[in-house]
N, C-alpha and C positions, 0 to 999 in steps of 0.2 A: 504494500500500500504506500502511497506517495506519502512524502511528508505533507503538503495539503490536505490530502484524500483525509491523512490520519488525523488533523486538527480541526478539520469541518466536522469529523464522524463524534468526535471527541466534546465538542463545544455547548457549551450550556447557549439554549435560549440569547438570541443578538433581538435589541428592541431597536427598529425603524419608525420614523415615523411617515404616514401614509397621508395624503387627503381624499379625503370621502364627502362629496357633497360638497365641495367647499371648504371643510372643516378639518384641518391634521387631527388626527391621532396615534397614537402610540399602538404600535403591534409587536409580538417578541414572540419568536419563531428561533427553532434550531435551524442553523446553515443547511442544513439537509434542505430543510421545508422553503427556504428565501432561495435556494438555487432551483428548487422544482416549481415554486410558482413563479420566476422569471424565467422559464422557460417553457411555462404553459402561458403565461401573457406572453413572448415570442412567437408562440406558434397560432395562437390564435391573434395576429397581429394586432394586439393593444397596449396600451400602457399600461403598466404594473398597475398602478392607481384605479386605470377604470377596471381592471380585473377585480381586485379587491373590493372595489363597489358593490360590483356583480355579486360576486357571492355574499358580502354584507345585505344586499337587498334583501335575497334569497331567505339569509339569515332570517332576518327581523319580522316574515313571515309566518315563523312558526310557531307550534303553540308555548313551546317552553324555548325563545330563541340562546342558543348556548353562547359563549362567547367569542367573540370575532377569532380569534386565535385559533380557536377549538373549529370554528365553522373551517377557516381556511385548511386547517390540515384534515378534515373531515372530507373535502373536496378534493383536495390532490388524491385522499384514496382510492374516494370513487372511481373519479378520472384514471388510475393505472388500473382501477378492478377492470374499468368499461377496456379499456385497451387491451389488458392480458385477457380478457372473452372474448375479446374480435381475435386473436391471434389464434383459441384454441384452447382447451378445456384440460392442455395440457399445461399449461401455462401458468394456470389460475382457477381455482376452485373454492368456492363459496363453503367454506368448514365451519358457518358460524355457530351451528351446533352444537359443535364440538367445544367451544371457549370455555362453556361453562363446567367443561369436566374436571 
């Protein structure tokens, strides 16, 4: 593992701050989580910013909305669960069953 690779993996929670609506706030995310959603805003050509909106939207819909941090890393799982099922069922398998064993 790179000496990078090994300090991102390693790293407590980095807090950015974001605007949403107009309004900065504070988000704190492990380097894992800040290199995979600026690279899902890259690929879905937007700005960090309005991506985070998006899913903040999303958020604040629901009945008990969790918080911003938790929603965004809630998201990226989806997003790699929906990609490893398009690739094949070898890939990625739905064991949620099984967590509570």
């Amino acid at each position: 593992m790179s000496a990078r690779r090994s300090a991102a993996a390693g790293s407590g929670p980095v807090k950015r701050s974001v605007m949403i609506a107009g309004h900065a706030t504070s988000i704190s995310l492990e380097p894992i989580f800040w290199t995979a959603l600026a690279a899902a805003a890259a690929e879905e050509a937007l700005p960090l910013n309005a991506l985070v909106a998006r899913i903040d939207a999303a958020r604040v819909t629901e009945a008990q909305p969790p918080n911003l941090a938790s929603a965004i890393r809630v998201w990226l799982f989806r997003r790699l669960q929906q990609g490893c099922r398009q690739k094949g069922p070898a890939n990625f398998t739905d064991d949620s069953e099984n967590l509570s064993q």
